[in-house]
N, C-alpha and C positions, 0 to 999 in steps of 0.2 A: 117414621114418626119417633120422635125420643123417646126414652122412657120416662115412664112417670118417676116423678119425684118422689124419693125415699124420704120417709120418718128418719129426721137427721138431728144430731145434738154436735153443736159445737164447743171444744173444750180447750182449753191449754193441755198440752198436751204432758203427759206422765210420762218416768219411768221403763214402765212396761209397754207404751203406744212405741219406743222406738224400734222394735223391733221389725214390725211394720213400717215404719217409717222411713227404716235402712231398707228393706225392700222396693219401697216406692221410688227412692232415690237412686238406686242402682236403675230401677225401671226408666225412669226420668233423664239420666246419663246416657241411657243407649238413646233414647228419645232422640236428643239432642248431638247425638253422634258421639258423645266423652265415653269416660268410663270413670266411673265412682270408685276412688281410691279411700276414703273413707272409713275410720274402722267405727265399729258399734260405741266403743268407747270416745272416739275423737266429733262421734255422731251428740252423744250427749254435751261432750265440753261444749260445742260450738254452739249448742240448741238450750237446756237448761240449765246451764252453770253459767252460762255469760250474759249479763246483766243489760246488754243491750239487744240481747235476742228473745223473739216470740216466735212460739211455735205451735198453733193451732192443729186441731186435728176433727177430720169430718164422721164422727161416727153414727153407724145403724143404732137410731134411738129404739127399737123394739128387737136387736141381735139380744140375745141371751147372755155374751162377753161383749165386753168393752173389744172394739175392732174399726180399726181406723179405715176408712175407705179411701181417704183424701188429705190433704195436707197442705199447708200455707205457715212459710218460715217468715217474717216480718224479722229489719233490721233498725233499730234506731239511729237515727242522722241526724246530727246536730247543725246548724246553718249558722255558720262564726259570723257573718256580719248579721244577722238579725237576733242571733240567739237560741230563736227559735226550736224546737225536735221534733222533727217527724218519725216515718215510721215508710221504711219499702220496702214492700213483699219481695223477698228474693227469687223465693222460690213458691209456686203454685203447682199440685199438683194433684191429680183423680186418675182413680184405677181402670184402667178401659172398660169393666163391664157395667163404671156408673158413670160414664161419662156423659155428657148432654142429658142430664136428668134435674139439675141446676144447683149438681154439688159444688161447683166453681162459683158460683156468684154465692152460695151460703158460705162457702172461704172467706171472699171479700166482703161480705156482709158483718160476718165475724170480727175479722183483720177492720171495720170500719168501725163495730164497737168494740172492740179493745183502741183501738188509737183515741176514741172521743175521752172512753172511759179514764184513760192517763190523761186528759188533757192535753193532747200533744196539738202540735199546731195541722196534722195532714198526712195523708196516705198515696206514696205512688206505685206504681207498681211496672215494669216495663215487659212488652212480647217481643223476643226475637223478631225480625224481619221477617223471617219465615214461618213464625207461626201465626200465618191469620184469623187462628178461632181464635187463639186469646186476645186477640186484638177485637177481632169482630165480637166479644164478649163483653171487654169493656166498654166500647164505643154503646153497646145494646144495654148498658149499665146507665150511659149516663154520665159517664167518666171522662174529665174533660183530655183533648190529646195535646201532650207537648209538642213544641216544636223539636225536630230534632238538634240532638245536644254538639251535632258534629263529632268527625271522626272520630276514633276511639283507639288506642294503643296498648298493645300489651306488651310486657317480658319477660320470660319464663325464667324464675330466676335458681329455683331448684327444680330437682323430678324425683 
């Protein structure tokens, strides 16, 4: 049976949340097989200094400190022939011992009113292929699914 749902406050995320956050994110990287090359400082540019990044954070609304559990980085994407700017979650992420407690959908609950809040035109969000909870998450959202985008190529251009 999950666990029950934690007394949760969703906030943009501080200064002092990244430290935890780089944590998460190293956690996340082995997840995913990578490894977080990432430093605290290059953690901030990318998250609160750059004008096109949000970065929410899922905190214990009755911990005694401010203490992240969870986390949802949002990118703004501009669409040249409409205009239009949306907003897609790059990164989602919860701590194993709150996971399935419905800190992920209060992410994207969050990540849904910050986008309306700006006015922006939408929220995507993408799962790995291999990760079929966050997919069977969003689909259990409500969230409609794209077709796939086709192929995808990469090239490593530094290391």
């Amino acid at each position: 049976m999950p666990p029950k749902m934690p007394n949760l406050t969703i906030l943009p995320a501080e200064p002092d949340d990244l430290p935890e956050v780089h944590r998460m994110l190293i956690a996340l990287a082995v997840h995913l097989g990578d490894v977080a090359t990432i430093t605290p400082a290059g953690l901030a540019q990318a998250t609160l200094e750059d004008p096109q990044a949000r970065l929410i954070v899922a905190c214990l609304a009755d911990s005694p400190a401010r203490h992240p559990v969870g986390y949802a980085l949002l990118m703004r994407r501009q669409n040249l022939v409409t205009g239009k700017e949306s907003y897609v979650i790059e990164q989602l992420y919860v701590q194993p011992p709150f996971r399935r407690a419905g800190i992920g959908r209060a992410l994207m609950a969050g990540a849904r009113d910050l986008v309306r809040a700006e006015g922006r035109a939408g929220l995507v969000i993408g799962a790995p292929p291999a990760n079929a909870g966050a997919a069977a998450l969003c689909r259990a959202m409500g969230l409609t699914e794209l077709p796939p985008a086709g192929p995808s190529f990469a090239v490593a251009l530094a290391s």
